[in-house]
C-alpha positions, 0 to 999 in steps of 0.5 A, spaced: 665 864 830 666 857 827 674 855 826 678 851 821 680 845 825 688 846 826 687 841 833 693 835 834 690 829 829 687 834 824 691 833 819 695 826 816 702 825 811 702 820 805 709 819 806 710 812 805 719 809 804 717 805 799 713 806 793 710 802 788 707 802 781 704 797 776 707 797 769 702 794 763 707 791 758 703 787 751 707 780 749 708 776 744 708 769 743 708 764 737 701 760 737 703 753 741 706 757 746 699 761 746 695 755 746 698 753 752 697 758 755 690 759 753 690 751 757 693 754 763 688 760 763 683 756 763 685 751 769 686 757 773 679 759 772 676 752 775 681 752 781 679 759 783 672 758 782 673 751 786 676 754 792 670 760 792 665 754 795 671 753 801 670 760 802 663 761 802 662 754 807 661 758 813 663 765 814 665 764 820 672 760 819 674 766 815 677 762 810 677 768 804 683 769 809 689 766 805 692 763 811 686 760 812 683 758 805 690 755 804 689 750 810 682 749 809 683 747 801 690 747 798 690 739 799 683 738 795 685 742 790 691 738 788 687 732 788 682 736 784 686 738 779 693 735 779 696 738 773 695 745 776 702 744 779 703 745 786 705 752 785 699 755 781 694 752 786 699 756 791 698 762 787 690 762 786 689 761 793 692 768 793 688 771 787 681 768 791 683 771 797 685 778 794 679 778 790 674 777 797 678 781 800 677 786 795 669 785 796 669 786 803 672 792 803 668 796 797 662 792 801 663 790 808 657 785 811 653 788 816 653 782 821 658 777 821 652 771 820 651 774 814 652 769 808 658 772 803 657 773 796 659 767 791 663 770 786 665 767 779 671 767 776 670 767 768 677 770 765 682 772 771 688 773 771 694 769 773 698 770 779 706 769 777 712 769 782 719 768 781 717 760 781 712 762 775 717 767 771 723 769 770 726 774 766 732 775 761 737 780 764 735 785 758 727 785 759 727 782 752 724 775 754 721 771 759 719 765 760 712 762 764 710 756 767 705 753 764 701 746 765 705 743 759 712 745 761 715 753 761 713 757 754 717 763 752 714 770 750 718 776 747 716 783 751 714 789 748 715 795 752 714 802 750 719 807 753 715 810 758 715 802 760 723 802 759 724 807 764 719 805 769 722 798 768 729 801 769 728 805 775 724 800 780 725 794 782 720 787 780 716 784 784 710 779 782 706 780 776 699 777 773 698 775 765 692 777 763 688 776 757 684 781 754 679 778 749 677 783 742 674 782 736 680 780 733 681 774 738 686 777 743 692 779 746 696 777 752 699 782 757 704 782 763 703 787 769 709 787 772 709 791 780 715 795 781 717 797 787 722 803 788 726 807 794 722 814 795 726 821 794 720 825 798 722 831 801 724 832 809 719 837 812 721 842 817 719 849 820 723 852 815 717 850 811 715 857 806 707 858 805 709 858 798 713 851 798 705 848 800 699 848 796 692 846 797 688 842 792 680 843 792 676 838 789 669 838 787 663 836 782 662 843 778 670 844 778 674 837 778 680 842 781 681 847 784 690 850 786 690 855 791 696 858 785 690 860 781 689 854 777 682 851 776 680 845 772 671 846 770 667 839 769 662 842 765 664 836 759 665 831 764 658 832 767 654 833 760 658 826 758 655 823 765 649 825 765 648 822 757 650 816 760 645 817 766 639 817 761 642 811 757 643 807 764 635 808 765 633 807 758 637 801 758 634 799 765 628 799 763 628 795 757 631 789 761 632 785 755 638 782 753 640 786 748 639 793 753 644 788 758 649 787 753 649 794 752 649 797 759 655 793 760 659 796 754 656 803 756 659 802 763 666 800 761 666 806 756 664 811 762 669 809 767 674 810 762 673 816 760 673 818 767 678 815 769 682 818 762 679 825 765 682 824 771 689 821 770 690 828 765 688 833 771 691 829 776 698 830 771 696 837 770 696 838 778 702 835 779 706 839 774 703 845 777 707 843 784 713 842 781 712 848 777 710 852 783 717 849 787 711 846 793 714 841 797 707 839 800 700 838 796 694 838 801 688 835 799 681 834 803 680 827 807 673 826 804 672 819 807 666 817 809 662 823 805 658 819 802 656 816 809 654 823 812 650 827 807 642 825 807 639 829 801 634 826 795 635 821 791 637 827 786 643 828 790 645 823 791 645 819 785 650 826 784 655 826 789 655 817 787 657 819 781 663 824 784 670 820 783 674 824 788 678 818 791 680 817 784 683 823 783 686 823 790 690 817 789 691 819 783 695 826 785 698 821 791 701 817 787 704 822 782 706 827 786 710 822 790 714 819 784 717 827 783 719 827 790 713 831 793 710 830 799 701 829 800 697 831 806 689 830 807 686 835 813 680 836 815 676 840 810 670 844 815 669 849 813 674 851 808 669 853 803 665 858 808 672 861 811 674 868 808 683 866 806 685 873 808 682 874 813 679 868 817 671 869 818 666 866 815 664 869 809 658 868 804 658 864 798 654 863 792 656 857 788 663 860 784 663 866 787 664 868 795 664 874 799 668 877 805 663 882 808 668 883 814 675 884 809 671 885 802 674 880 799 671 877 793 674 871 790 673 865 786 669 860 792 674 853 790 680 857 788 678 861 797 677 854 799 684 851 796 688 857 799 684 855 806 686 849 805 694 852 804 694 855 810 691 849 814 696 844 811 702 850 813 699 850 820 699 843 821 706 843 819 710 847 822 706 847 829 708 839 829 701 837 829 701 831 824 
């Protein structure tokens, strides 16, 4: 009989002592202090694009390390662009390095000789420190530094903004430009960070102050309370996208290009909206159920492990279940609730009463041995409860 896995290691606790959020606020500005940030933007940019040569020159020296990329280049750029200012060339070194750092760990090379990506910067955003802005004491202004002197801009928080910006404490921040049809508008994201109010796990832990999370492509989610999210629009939307995507493709004019990459942009935000509403909807349901823990399947890796059809893999690519993973993560412990990743082997085949292998047949799953009949994701969430209660309280994290 196949076990679920409750061995030393099988599970792992998101419980960091700080936690960090990114708060978006729109600026406003008069027009000379917007050309001159304009002017400061595009210097940025031949900077950023300047130093992409020194990280591409040999893949060995590992200049996209920021260490590195700032011994190797820092000199050369300011003689290429001394109006920069010493500090801004500091601070695209930085957005280079963490562009490239970014590039490695979505798509890592397969050998170390392999030549890197050259990757163009055509609107970045500026990296601001505690040099390169300082804030009013009321957050109602600031002032940033610019190749043409320092420019005042005004904040316009909502207040949703207002409290984050009040509870956390600030760290750096990068101003953005977002382009429209009406010209464009500036914004200011702001890191914050704040102390952690996550809970203390104990043995006295209950089975009922823990609850499991299922994720899957026919149902977004599934909650071991009772609670189960469909993804049938979503997946109707995608698959409409999927056949635009090869029409376009198969076009290949530049027209069809322009319009992939729009078709594109609206989907990942639709996604992303789609997830951050069920992401919020979970996170309340723990808070409204008293849960002290969330438990979540590790799923890294999944796409490495199956070997199907073309079919379904194009499916299982299109599945954004780390997405809403980090999502309820970073929810769940601003309201103080603690998140688990376990091992998810058969969770989804084990009956949650009485622990032996059942049958399931898409939505539905049968204990021939205790005769339950459930819901499979709602059975493979409680399976997922009482993992995560085991690793707890017997101390096997």
């Amino acid at each position: 009989m196949k076990e679920l896995n409750i061995s030393k290691g099988a599970g792992r606790l998101s419980a960091p002592s700080k936690l960090t959020t990114t708060v978006c606020i729109k600026l406003q500005m008069d027009e000379d202090a917007a050309q001159k940030l304009h002017k400061t933007r595009l210097l940025y940019r031949d900077a950023c694009n300047f130093l992409v040569k020194y990280v591409c020159r040999d893949s060995s020296e590992r200049n996209w390390q920021r260490y590195n990329l700032h011994h190797a280049a820092y000199y050369d750029l300011r003689l290429a662009l001394p109006v920069l200012g010493s500090q801004l060339a500091c601070n695209a070194i930085r957005s280079v390095s963490s562009a490239y750092k970014t590039e490695l760990t979505n798509h890592p090379r397969k050998n170390k000789e392999e030549s890197l990506k050259k990757i163009v910067f055509k609107n970045p955003s500026i990296h601001l420190d505690k040099n390169t802005i300082r804030y009013q004491s009321d957050m109602t202004e600031a002032t940033v530094f610019t190749v043409e002197g320092r420019v005042k801009v005004r904040l316009c928080p909502g207040d949703f903004q207002k409290r984050l910006l009040d509870s956390g404490k600030r760290k750096e921040s990068n101003l953005v430009y977002r382009k429209n049809k009406k010209g464009g508008f500036w914004f200011l994201h702001i890191s914050l960070e704040y102390d952690s109010t996550l809970s203390a796990l104990t043995a006295k832990l209950k089975k009922e102050e823990v609850i499991g999370v299922d994720v899957g492509e026919n149902n977004i989610a599934a909650v071991s309370s009772g609670k189960v999210w469909k993804a049938g629009e979503l997946k109707h939307k995608r698959d409409k996208y999927l056949g635009l995507r090869a029409r376009l493709q198969s076009n290949g004019s530049q027209s069809a290009r322009q319009h992939l990459r729009k078709a594109s942009g609206k989907e990942r935000r639709h996604v992303t909206h789609v997830n951050h509403v069920v992401s919020k909807s979970i996170v309340e349901e723990a808070a409204k159920q008293k849960a002290k823990v969330i438990v979540l399947e590790d799923l890294t890796h999944i796409r490495d492990r199956v070997r199907a059809g073309k079919r379904v893999r194009s499916r299982l690519h299109r599945w954004s279940f780390r997405e809403l993973q980090q999502l309820i993560e970073y929810k769940a412990q601003r309201r103080g609730i603690n998140v688990m990743y376990v091992d998810p082997r058969y969770t989804s085949q084990t009956c949650s009463a009485c622990s032996q292998l059942g049958k399931r047949s898409k939505h539905r799953f049968v204990c021939p041995h205790c005769g339950l009949r459930a819901h499979s994701d709602l059975n493979a969430s409680r399976n997922l409860q009482g993992l995560g209660y085991q690793l707890i309280v017997q101390g096997l994290l």
